[in-house]
C-alpha positions in Angstrom: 68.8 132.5 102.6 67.7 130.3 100.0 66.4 131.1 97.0 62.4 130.7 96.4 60.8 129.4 93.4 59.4 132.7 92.4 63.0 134.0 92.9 64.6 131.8 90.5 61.2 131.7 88.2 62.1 135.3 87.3 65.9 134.6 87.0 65.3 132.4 84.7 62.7 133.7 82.9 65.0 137.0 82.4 68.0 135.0 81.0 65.0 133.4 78.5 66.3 134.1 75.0 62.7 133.4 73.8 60.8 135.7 76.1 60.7 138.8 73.5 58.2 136.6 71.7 55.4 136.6 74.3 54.2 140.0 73.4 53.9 138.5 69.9 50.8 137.3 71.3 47.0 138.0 72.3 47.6 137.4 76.5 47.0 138.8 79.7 48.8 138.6 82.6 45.6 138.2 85.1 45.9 134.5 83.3 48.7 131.5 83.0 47.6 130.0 79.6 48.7 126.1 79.9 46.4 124.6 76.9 48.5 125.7 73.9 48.7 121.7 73.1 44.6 122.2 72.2 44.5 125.5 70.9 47.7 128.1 70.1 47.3 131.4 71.8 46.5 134.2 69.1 49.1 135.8 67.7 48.7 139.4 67.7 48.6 140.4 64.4 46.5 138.0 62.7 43.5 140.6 63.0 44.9 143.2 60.8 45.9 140.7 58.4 42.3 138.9 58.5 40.8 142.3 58.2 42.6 142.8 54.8 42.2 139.5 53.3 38.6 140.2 53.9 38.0 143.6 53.3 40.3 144.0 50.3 41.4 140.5 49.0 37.8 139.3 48.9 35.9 142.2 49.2 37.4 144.4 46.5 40.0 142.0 44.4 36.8 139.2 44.7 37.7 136.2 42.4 40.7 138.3 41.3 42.5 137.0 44.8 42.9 133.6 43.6 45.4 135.0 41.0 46.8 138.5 42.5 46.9 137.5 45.8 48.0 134.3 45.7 45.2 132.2 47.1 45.5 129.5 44.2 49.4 128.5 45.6 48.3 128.8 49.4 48.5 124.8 49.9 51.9 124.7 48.6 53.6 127.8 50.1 52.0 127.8 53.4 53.2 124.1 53.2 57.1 125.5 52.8 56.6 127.5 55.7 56.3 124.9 58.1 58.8 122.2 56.6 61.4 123.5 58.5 59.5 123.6 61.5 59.4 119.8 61.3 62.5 119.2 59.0 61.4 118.4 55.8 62.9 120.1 52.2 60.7 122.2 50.4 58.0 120.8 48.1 57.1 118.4 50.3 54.4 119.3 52.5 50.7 120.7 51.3 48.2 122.4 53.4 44.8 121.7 53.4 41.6 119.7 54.6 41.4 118.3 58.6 43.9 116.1 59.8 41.3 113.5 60.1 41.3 113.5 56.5 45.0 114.0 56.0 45.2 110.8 58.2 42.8 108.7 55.3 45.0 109.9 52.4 48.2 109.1 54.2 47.1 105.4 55.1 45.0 104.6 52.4 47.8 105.8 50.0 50.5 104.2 51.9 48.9 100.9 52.1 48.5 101.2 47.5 52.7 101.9 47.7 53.6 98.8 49.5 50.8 96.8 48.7 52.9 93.1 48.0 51.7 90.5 49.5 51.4 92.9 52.8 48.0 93.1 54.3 48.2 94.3 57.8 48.1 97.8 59.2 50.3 98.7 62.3 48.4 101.0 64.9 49.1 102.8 68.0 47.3 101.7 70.6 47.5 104.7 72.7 46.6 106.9 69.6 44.5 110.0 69.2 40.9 107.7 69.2 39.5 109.2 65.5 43.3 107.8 64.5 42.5 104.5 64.7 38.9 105.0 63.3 40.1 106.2 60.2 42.9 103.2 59.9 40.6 101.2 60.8 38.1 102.2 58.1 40.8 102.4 55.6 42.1 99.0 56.1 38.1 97.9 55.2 38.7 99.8 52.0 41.9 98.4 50.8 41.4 94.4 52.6 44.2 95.3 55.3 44.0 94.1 59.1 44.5 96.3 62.0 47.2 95.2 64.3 46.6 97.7 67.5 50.3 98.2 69.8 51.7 100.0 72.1 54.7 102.1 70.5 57.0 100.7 72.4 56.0 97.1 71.1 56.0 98.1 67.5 59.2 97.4 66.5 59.1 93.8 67.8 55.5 93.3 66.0 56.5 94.3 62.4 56.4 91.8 60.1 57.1 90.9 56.5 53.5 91.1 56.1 53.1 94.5 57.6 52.6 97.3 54.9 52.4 100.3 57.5 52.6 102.2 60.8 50.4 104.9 61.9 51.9 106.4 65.0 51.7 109.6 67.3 54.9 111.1 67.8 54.0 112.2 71.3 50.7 111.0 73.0 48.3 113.1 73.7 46.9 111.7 77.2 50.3 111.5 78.9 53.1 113.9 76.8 55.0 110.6 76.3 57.3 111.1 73.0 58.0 108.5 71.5 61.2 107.1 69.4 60.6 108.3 65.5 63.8 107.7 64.6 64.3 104.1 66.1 60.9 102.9 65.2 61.2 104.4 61.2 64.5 102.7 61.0 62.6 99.2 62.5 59.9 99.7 60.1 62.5 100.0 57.1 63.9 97.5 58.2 61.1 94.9 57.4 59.9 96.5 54.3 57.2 98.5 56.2 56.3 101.9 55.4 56.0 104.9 58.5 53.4 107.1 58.5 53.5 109.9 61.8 50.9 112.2 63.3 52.8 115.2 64.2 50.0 117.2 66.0 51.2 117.0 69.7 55.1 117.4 68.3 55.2 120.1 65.5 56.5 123.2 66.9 57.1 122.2 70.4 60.5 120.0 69.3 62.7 118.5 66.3 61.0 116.2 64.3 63.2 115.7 61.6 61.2 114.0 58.8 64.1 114.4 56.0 66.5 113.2 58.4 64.9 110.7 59.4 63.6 109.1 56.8 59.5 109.2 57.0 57.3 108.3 54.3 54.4 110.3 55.2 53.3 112.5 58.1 50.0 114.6 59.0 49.8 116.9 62.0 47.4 119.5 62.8 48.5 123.5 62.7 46.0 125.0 66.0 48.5 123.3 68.3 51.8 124.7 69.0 51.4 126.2 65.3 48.6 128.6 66.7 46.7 128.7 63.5 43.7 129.5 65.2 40.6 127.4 65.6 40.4 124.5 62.6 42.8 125.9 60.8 43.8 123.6 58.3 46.3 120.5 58.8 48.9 119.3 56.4 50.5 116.2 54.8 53.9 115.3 54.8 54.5 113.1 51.0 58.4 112.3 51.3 59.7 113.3 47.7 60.3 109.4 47.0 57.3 108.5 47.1 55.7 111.3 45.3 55.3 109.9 41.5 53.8 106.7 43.2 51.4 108.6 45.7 47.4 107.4 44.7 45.7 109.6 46.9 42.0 107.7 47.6 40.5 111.3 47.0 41.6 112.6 43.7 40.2 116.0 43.4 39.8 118.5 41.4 42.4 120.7 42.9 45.4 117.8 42.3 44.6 117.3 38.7 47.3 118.2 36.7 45.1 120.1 34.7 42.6 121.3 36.9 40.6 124.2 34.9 41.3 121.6 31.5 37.7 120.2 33.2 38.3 116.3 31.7 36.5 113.6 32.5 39.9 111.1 33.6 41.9 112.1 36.1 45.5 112.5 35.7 47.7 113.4 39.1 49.4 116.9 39.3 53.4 116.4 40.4 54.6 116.7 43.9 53.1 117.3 46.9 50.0 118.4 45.2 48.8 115.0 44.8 47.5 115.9 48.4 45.1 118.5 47.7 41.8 117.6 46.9 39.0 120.2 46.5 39.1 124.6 46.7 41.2 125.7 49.5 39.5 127.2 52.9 41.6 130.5 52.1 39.8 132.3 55.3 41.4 129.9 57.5 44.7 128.9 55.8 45.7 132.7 55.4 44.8 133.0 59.2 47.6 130.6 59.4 49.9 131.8 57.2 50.2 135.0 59.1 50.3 133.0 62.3 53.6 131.7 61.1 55.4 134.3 61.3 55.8 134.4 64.7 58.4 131.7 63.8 60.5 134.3 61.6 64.0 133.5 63.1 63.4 131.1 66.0 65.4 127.7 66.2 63.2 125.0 66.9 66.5 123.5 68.9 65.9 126.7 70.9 62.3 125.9 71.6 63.1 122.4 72.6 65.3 123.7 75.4 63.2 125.7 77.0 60.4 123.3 76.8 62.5 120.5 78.6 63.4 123.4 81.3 60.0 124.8 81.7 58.2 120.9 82.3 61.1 120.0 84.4 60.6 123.2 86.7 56.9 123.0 86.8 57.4 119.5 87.8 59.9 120.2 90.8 57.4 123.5 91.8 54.4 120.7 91.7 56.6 118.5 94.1 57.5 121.2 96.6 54.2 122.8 96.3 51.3 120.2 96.1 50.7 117.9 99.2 51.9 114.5 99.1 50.0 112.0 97.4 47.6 114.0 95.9 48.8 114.2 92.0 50.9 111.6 90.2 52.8 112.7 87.4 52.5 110.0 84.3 54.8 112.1 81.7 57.9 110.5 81.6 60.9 112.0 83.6 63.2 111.4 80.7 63.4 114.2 78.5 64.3 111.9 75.4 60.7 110.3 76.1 59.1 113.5 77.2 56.6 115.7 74.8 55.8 119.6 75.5 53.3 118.8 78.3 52.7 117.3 82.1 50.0 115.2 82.6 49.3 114.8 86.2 47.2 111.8 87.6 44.5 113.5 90.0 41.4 112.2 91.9 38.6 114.4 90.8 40.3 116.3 87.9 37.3 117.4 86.3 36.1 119.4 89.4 39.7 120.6 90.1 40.3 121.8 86.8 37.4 123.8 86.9 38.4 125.3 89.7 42.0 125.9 88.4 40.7 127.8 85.1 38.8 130.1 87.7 41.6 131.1 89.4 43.5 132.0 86.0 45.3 128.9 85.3 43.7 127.2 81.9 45.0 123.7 81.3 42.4 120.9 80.3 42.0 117.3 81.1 41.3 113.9 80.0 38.8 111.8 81.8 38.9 109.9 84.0 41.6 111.5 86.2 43.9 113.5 83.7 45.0 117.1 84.1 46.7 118.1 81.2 49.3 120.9 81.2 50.5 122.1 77.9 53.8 124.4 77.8 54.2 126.4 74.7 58.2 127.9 75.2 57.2 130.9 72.4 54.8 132.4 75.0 54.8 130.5 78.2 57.5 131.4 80.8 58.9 130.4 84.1 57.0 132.5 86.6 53.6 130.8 84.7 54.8 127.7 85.5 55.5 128.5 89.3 52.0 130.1 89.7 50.3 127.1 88.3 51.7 124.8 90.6 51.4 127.1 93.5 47.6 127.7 92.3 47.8 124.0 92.1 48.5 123.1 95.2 46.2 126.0 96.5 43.3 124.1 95.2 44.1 120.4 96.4 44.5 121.8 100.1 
């Protein structure tokens, strides 16, 4: 007799060398949590931790904390933390602010260090919408035009005019990743600076800024990070390109003096020419405990089980769901292929509703989007068979 795909979801998911970390985590079992790519699970002992940094840290130390417990360097150490997680060295990646405004400081500042005689602004045309709003209002600022492409189009549209890129490493409608390395080396190529938005990519799979040469990078940390609720994002300043970073909002907080109070501004070294103003210290410690969930886990690791938990789901959605009634428009290739499904489906609003109450939480993009996130740290094999069994339940 063959074997069923609740058989061999719980083969596999007993040879998982990851599954240990699942109970690292705030989940039940009465629900199949498929929206990690929105908003991380919580990990389980960011509570105590959060209790302490509010009950002792602020409540007893007070202003104290900034000094004895280490509130002041928070940027710049929670920022080492997750360099590895995307491949950078340390000392180059601060912490801090939205990535909305990570994006601004990135583009704005990447458009001043390869501002000769280049006046035109590269854009995804798939990107995350406020993306291209923010490009869009930084080229007004600095006299740039915007030049909206597809990825795969960008290599062929860079110019000698072209000062920068601002591209999504994997899209966040259809999971799509797409090719950092190729596209930085293109942009080189022609004198043309990359700039990346990590947010769908960082912590589901390699990035490898250092290795692959990236100028500057922002991602979120609520993703796959699971920093909790607008925790704050980061920014990626490769070390070249430190002493020439003009970030368009100088703060106080990347002054090289900053308590010296002057009047002119001179920039603090390193990556802290990314910080601009106090710290949200609630919400970055909330992530700095977060990260630990990542003690010891190989982000190579990670990336294997993601490809093997999105190519089950989508052989248990083809066996599973009647014909015709989902598409999937993630790429089949796993070098082209993200940490989630996206699944073409007539009424996917009302579907999805009806999915989250029978236990299985994705989301969706409108018009016709269901969205599937798969985060390998806590999501397994058997979670992926029941949401396509649930699935399929729903669109009989």
């Amino acid at each position: 007799m063959s074997e069923t795909y609740e058989e061999r979801a719980a083969r596999l998911d007993a040879a998982d060398g990851l599954a240990g970390h699942r109970e690292k985590f705030a989940l039940d079992e009465a629900t199949v949590y498929l929206d990690g790519n929105s908003l991380g699970a919580l990990p389980a002992h960011v509570p105590a931790r959060m209790a302490d940094v509010i009950g002792r840290e602020w409540g007893e130390l007070r202003i104290r904390s900034w000094d004895e417990s280490g509130w002041w360097t928070a940027p710049e150490r929670i920022g080492d933390r997750i360099a590895p997680i995307v491949g950078a060295a340390p000392g180059q990646i601060v912490v801090g602010d939205s990535t909305s405004v990570n994006v601004f400081k990135a583009v704005v500042a990447a458009a001043r260090l390869n501002g000769d005689g280049r006046n035109e602004i590269l854009v995804d045309a798939t990107t995350f919408p406020t993306d291209g709003y923010i490009a869009a209002s930084a080229a007004r600022m600095t006299g740039h035009e915007i030049v909206a492409c597809d990825p795969a189009d960008m290599a062929a549209a860079v110019s000698d005019r072209t000062a920068l890129a601002l591209v999504n490493h994997v899209d966040y409608r259809t999971g799509r990743l797409q090719d950092l390395p190729g596209l930085t080396a293109a942009l080189h190529a022609a004198g043309a600076l990359a700039v990346w938005d990590l947010c769908h990519s960082a912590g589901a799979l390699p990035v490898g800024l250092d290795a692959h040469g990236v100028d500057l990078a922002v991602g979120c940390t609520y993703k796959y990070l699971n920093g909790g609720p607008g925790s704050p994002a980061y920014l990626y300043v490769a070390e070249r390109h430190q002493a020439a970073f003009d970030s368009p909002l100088p703060g106080w907080n990347s002054h090289a003096d900053p308590f010296g109070m002057t009047p002119g501004y001179e920039a603090a070294s390193g990556a802290l020419r990314g910080r601009v103003g106090t710290p949200d210290i609630l919400s970055m410690l909330a992530l700095e405990a977060a990260l630990d969930v990542w003690d010891g886990v190989d982000v190579e690791d990670v990336r294997a089980k993601s490809l093997a938990l999105t190519d089950f789901f989508l052989e248990c959605v083809e066996a599973y769901v009647p014909e015709g009634r989902v598409t999937s428009v993630t790429p089949a290739a796993h070098g082209e292929r993200g940490s989630q499904v996206a699944l073409r489906c007539a009424d996917a609003p009302a579907v999805m509703a009806e999915l989250i109450k029978r236990g299985v939480v994705g989301d969706l993009r409108r018009p016709d989007i269901l969205r599937f996130g798969f985060t390998p740290l806590y999501v397994g094999f058997a979670d992926a068979e029941r949401a396509a069994r649930t699935l399929a339940e729903v669109l009989r």
